[in-house]
C-alpha positions, 0 to 999 in steps of 0.5 A: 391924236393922228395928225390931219391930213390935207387933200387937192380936191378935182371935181365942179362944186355943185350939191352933190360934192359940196356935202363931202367937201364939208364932210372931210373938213368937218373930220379935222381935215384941209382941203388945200385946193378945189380944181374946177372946169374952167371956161372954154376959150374966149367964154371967160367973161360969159354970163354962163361962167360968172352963173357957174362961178356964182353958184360954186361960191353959194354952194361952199358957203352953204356947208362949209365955213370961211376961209373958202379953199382956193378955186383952180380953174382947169379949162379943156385946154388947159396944161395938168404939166403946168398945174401940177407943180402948183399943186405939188407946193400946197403940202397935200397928202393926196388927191381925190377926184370926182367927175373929171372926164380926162385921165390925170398923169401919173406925174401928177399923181407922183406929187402926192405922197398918198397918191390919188383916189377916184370916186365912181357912180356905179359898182367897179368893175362894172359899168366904167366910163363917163357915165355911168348913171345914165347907162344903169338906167338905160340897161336896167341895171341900177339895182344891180350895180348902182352905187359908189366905188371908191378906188385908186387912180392909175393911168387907165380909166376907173381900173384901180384898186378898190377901196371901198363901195356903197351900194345904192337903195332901190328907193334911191332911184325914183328921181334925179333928185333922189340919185342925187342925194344918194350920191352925195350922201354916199361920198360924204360917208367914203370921204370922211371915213374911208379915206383917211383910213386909206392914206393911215395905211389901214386899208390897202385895196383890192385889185378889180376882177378880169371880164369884160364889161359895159363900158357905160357911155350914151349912144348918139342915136335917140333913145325910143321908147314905146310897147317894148318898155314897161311904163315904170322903166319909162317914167324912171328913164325921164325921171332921171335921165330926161334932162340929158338924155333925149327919151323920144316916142314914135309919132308918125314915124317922128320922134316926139321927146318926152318929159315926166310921166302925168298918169297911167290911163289904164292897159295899152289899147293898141292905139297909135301914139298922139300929141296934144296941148303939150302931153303925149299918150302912147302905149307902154308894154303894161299900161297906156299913159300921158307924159308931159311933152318935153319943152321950156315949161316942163323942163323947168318944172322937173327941175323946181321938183328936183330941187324941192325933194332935195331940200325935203331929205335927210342925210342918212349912213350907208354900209360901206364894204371896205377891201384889203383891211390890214390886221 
């Protein structure tokens, strides 16, 4: 029998990351330590962050079984020089880490004798950044390297060595729901299986290839949309991205943001864009449709749907492709 192994994970715990929290436990494995966002200074005792606290507990009683691994607490402003030693003592192989925004020092690294391992929403070495997933679907590009890498943590951002990647399905991209649970499926599968084969010294990674490439972040400028998109790319951008991103269309010159698509009316007219009762019609480049207007009441419904989907799928296997295997 090989001996389990212990990892100090960095990532919020929500339904995306508590499925390969449970995945690495149910492999045998110890999570020796979650480190989570902390609140912003003087916000500790907000509704907003006992909610988020609630949440996170709801979320590890749901798929992983008592005892609870110990929740850290990383605020913005918050020191990793002072974490890291506390860390250090937990007896963790190593570290892996999803979704945090900041480079973790290499002396944090260093405490751990596997070091650390990072898991990235797109396929490396494309599209790096903090957000990747917005940028696929904005540039049209999820087909192409939408996925989930799994690479070696260094000081720069997302520049390790691969370990593995999973390619995302072109279903996978209808809803936010839908990415989501790819997403957490795709983890799950890494995690439990790639991972401990990593840190046996069975797969050494591959350095990323040289080019230049999308550094995937959100512009600041509103996203406006109209005749130049296709109907599907616009249903897709509110799909998936409209509950971060604002996705606006021209209505006297003003722009009017935009919630999921309703139906198609038929080919564009060349009528101008209009609103009313809460919908909005305007052309696309193949078809002339009505969306919801983004408000309170539309917003909830895209999240009621999300959740509803996400209780409605299965987990499912992934084919991983594995780099630098060790004979």
């Amino acid at each position: 029998m090989e001996e389990p192994l212990s990892a100090v994970f960095v990532t919020e715990v929500f339904s995306a990351t508590a499925p390969m929290l449970a995945s690495w436990v149910n492999k045998g494995h110890r999570v020796a330590a979650i480190v989570v966002p902390g609140p912003r200074r003087g916000k500790r005792f907000s509704f907003s962050v006992l909610r988020r606290r609630l949440r996170r507990r709801f979320a590890l009683r749901a798929h992983l079984r008592p005892p609870m691994p110990p929740l850290i607490e990383l605020s913005s402003h918050d020191s990793w020089d002072a974490l890291g030693p506390r860390l250090g003592t937990r007896g963790a192989d190593l570290l892996i880490c999803f979704g945090y925004g900041k480079l973790i020092p290499q002396s944090t690294l260093e405490l751990f004798p596997k070091g650390g391992l990072n898991l990235h929403p797109a396929l490396l070495p494309h599209y790096r950044g903090p957000q990747p997933i917005h940028r696929l679907v904005i540039d049209q590009m999820h087909e192409t390297y939408g996925g989930v890498t799994l690479h070696k943590m260094t000081p720069g951002f997302d520049e390790g060595d691969i370990v593995a990647q999973t390619k995302f399905a072109a279903g996978d991209w209808h809803s936010a729901g839908t990415v989501s649970q790819a997403l957490a499926d795709a983890m799950a599968a890494l995690v439990a299986d790639v991972v401990p084969e990593f840190c046996r010294g069975r797969l050494a990674g591959a350095p990323q290839p040289d080019g230049t490439h999308v550094w995937a972040r959100i512009p600041r400028d509103p996203l406006i949309v109209g005749r130049q998109a296709s109907s599907g790319h616009v249903a897709r951008l509110c799909r998936i991205v409209g509950s971060s991103v604002s996705v606006n269309v021209l209505i006297r010159g003003e722009p009017v943001r935009l919630a999921q698509p309703v139906r198609s009316l038929g080919p564009p007219t060349g009528e101008a864009a209009k609103r009313r009762w809460g919908l909005v019609e305007f052309d696309c480049a193949d078809a002339r449709v009505v969306h919801l207007a983004y408000n309170k009441l539309s917003r909830r419904l895209m999240r009621w749907q999300a959740k509803r989907r996400r209780t409605r799928q299965e987990p499912r296997s992934f084919d991983i492709e594995r780099f630098g295997a060790k004979d």
